[in-house]
C-alpha positions as CSV (number, residue, x, y, z in Angstrom):
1,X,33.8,7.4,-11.8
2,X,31.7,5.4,-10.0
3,X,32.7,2.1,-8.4
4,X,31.0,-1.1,-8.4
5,X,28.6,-2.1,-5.5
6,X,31.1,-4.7,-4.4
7,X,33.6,-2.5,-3.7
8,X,31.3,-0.1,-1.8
9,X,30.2,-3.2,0.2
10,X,33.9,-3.7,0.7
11,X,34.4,-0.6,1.9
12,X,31.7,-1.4,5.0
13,X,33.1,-2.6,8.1
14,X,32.5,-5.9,8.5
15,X,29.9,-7.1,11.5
16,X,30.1,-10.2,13.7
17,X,27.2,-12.4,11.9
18,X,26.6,-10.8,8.8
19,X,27.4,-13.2,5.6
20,X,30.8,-12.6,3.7
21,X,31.3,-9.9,1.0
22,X,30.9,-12.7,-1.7
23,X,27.7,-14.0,-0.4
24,X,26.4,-10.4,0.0
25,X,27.1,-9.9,-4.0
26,X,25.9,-13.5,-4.7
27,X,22.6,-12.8,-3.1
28,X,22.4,-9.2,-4.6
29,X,22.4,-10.6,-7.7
30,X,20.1,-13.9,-6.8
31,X,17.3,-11.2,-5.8
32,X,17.7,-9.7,-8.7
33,X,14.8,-11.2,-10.6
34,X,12.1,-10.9,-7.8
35,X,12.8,-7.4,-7.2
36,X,12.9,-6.6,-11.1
37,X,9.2,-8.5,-11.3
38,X,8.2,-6.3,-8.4
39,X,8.9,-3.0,-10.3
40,X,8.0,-4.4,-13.5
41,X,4.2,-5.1,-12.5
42,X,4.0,-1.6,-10.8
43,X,6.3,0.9,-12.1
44,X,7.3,4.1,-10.5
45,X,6.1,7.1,-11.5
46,X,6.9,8.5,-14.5
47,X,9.0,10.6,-16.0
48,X,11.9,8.6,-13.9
49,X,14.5,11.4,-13.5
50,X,17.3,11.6,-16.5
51,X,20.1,11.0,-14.1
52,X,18.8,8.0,-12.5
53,X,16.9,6.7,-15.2
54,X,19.7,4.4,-16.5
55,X,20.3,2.8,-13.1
56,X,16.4,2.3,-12.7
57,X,16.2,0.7,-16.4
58,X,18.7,-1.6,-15.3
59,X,17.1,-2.6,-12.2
60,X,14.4,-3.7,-14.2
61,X,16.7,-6.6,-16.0
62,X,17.7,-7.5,-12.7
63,X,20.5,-5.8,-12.0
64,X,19.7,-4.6,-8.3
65,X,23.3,-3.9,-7.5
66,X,22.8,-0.5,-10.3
67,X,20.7,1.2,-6.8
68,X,24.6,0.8,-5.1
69,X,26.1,2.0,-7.7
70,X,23.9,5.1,-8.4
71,X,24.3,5.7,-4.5
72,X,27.8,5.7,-5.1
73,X,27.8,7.7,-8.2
74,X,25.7,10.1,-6.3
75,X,25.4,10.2,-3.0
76,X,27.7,12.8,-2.2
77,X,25.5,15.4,-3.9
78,X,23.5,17.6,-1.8
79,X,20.1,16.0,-3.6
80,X,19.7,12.6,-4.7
81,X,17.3,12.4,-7.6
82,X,13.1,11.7,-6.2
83,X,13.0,8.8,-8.4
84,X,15.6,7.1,-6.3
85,X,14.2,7.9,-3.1
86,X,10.8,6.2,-4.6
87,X,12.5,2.8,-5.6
88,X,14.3,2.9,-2.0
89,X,10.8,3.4,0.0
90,X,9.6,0.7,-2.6
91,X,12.7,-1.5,-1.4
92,X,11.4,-1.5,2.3
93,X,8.7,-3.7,2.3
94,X,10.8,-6.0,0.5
95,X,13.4,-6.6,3.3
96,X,12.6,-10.2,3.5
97,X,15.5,-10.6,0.3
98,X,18.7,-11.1,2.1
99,X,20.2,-8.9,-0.9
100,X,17.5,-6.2,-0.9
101,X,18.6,-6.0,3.2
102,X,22.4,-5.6,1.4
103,X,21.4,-2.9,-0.5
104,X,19.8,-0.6,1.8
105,X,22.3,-0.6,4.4
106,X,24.2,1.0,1.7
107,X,21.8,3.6,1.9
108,X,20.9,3.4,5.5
109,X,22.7,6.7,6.4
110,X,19.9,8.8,4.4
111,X,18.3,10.9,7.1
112,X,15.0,12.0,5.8
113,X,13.7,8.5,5.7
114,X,10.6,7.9,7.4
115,X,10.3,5.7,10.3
116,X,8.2,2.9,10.6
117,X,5.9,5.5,13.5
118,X,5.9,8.4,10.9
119,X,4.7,5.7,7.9
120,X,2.0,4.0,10.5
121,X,0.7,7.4,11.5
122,X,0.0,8.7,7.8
123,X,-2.0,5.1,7.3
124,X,-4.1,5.3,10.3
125,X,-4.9,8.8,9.6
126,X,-5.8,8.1,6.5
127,X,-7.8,4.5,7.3
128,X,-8.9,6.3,10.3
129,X,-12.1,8.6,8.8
130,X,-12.8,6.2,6.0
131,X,-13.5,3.5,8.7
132,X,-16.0,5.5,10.3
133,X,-18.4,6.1,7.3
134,X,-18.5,2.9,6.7
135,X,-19.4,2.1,10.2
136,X,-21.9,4.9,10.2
137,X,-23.2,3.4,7.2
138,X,-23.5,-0.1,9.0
139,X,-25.1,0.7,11.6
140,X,-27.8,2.6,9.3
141,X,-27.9,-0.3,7.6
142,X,-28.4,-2.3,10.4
143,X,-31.4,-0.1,11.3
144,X,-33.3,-0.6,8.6
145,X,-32.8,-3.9,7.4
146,X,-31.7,-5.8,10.5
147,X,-31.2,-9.3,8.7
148,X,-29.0,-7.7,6.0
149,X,-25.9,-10.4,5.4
150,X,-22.8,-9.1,4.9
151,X,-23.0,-9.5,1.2
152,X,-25.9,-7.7,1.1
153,X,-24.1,-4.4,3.1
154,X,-21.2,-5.2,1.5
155,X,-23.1,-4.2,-2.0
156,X,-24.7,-1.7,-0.9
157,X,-22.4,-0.3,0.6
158,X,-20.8,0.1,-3.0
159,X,-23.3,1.1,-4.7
160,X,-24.8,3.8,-2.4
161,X,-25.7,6.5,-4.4
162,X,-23.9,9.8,-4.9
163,X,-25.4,13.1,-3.3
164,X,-27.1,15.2,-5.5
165,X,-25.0,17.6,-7.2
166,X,-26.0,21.2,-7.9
167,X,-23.7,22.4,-11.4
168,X,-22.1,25.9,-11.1
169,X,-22.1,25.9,-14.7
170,X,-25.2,24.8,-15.6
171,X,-27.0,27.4,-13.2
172,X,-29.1,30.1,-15.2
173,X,-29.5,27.8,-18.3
174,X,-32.8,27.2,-20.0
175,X,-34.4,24.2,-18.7
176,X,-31.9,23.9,-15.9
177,X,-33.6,21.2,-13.8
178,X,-33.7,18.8,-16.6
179,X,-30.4,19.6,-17.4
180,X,-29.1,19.2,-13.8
181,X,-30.7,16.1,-13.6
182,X,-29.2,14.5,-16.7
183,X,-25.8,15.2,-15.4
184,X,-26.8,13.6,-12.4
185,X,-27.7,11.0,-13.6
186,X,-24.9,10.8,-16.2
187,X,-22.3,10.9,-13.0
188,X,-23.9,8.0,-10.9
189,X,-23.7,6.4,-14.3
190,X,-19.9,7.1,-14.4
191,X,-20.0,5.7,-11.0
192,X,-21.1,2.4,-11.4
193,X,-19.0,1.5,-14.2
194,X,-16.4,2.7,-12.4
195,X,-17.4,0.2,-9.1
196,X,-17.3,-2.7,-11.6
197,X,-14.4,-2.4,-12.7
198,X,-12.8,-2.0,-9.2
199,X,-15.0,-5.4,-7.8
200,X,-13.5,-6.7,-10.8
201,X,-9.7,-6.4,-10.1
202,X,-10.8,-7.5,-6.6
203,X,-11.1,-10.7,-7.7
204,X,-8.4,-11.3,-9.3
205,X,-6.5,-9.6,-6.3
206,X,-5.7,-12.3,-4.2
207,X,-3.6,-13.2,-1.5
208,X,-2.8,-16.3,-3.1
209,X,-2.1,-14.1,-6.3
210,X,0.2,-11.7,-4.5
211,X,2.0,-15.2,-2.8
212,X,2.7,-16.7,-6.3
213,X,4.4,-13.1,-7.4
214,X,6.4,-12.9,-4.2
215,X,7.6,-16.1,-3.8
216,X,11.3,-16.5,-4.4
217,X,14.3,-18.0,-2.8
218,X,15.2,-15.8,0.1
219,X,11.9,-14.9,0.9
220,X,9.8,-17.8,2.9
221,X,7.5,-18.3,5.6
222,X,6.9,-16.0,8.2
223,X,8.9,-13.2,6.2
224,X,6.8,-13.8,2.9
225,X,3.8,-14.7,4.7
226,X,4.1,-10.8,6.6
227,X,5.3,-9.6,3.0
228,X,1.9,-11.0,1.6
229,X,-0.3,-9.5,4.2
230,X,1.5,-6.0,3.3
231,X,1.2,-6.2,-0.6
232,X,-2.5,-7.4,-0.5
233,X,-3.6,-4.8,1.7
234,X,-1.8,-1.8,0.5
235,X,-2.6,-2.3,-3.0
236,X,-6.3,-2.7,-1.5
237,X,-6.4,0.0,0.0
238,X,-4.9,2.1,-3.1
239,X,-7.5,1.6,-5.1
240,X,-10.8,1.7,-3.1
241,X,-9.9,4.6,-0.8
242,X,-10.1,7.1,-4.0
243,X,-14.1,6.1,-3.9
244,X,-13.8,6.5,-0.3
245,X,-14.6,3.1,0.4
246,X,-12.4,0.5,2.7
247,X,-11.6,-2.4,1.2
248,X,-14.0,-5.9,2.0
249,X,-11.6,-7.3,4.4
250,X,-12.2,-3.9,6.6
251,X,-15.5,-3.7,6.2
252,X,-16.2,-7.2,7.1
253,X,-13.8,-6.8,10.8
254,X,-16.6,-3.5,11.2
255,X,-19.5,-5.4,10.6
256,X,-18.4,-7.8,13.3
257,X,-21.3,-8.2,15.9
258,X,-22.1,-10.1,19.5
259,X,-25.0,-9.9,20.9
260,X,-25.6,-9.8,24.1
261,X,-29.0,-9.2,26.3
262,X,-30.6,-9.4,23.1
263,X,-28.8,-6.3,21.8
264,X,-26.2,-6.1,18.7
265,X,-23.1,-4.3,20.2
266,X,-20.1,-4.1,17.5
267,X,-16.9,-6.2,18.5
268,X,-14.1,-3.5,17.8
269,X,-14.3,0.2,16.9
270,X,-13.3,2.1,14.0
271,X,-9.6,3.3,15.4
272,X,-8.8,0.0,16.5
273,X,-9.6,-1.7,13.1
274,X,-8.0,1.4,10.9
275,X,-5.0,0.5,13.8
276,X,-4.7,-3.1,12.7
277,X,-4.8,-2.4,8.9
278,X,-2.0,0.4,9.2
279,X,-0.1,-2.2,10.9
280,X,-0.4,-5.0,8.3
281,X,0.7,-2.2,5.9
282,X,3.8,-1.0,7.6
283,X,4.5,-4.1,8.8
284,X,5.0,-3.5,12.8
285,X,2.8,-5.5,15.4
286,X,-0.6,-4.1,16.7
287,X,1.3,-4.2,20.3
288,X,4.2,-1.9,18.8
289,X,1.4,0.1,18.0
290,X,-0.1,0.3,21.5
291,X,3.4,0.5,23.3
292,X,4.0,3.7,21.2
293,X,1.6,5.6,22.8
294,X,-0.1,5.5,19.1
295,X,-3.2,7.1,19.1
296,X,-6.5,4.8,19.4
């Protein structure tokens, strides 16, 4: 039977500095509400597994201390259900709540847990390639329409075209060019409806947006302010990387220029800008980054 997150709390040694087993459980239950709004606005995915699906739904009301009691509950087994280990990774980022930082270090024995280095490298590998077609693109740009603002390659950049596409099943048919053409045509079509919608929800994506979600007691100033910069980005970069496109705020730090001798040179390269966004994502200092011997 399992026991309640206070008493597994209890069962912790205590540490010099750490706030009393009553204030742990007060401010479990006091970050409650922000965590449940968190999950609320972006679900994990479903189907939740059966066995953990209770603890989740109750999470969602508010009650962050079911994620202890689960871990109690279950933790002994040789496999803890996927769903959990999803609504712990989501839990990371949100470290900043004094009881979120309670409730994982009930589960800070778990071993397979990434690392901050193992979660930076799999964002910089995958801003890493992204970043240099849209430099590539830039610097085209560039050469053929030298006074192009950064609106302007900032459009175009999203609406480029799609490369011709030969059909497999269309190959053979009566009047196959015309029908090759019409799906074409129907794709790019597809496409920019598709774009619109994304600039769209850009707009509405804010860092001012994402500030007024996160903001809670318990989570303030440099914490939130850190917390901001990881939400804004990550969910940026989830939804344009799909179209293989980086998101604005990327593509403006590429299409940073100085000129000098009357030449454009570009101010930073492609690794050390995909470097900096992994960074604000995982939430670890561009120095860390360096000091780690972390690829550039």
């Amino acid at each position: 039977m399992a026991r309640k997150a206070e008493r597994i709390l209890r069962a912790k040694k205590s540490r010099r500095g750490r706030p009393s087993k009553a204030s742990q459980q007060q401010l479990i239950e006091q970050d409650g509400a922000p965590v449940a709004l968190e999950f609320q606005l972006r679900p994990l995915r479903t189907p939740v597994d059966a066995s953990f699906r209770p603890y989740y739904e109750r999470v969602l009301k508010g009650d962050l201390a079911a994620v202890a009691v689960y871990f109690d509950a279950n933790g002994v087994r040789t496999g803890l259900d996927a769903s959990f280990f999803e609504l712990v990774g989501r839990l990371l980022p949100l470290r900043c709540y004094r009881g979120v930082r309670a409730i994982l270090s009930i589960v800070e024995g778990l071993s397979n847990w990434p690392s901050n280095r193992e979660s930076y490298e799999y964002w910089y590998q995958r801003l890493l390639p992204l970043c240099r077609l849209a430099r590539q693109f830039i610097e085209e740009a560039h050469a053929s329409s030298p006074d192009a603002n950064r609106d302007k390659l900032w459009h175009d950049y999203m609406y480029q075209p799609l490369p011709t596409a030969r059909y497999v099943r269309l190959a053979g048919q009566e009047d196959e060019e015309r029908l090759q053409r019409e799906a074409n045509e129907r794709d790019q079509g597809r496409r920019r409806l598709a774009v619109e919608v994304l600039r769209t929800w850009a707009k509405s994506h804010t860092k001012d947006s994402v500030r007024s979600r996160l903001s809670a007691p318990g989570c303030q100033g440099k914490d939130l302010e850190s917390l901001v910069e990881r939400n804004f980005h990550l969910a940026n970069v989830q939804k344009f990387s799909p179209f293989g496109f980086v998101t604005r705020e990327i593509f403006d730090d590429l299409a940073l220029t100085r000129v000098e001798a009357g030449k454009r040179h570009f101010t930073r390269t492609p690794a050390t800008i995909a470097r900096r966004f992994a960074c604000k994502i995982v939430r670890v200092s561009e120095s860390w980054a360096s000091r780690k011997n972390v690829r550039n």
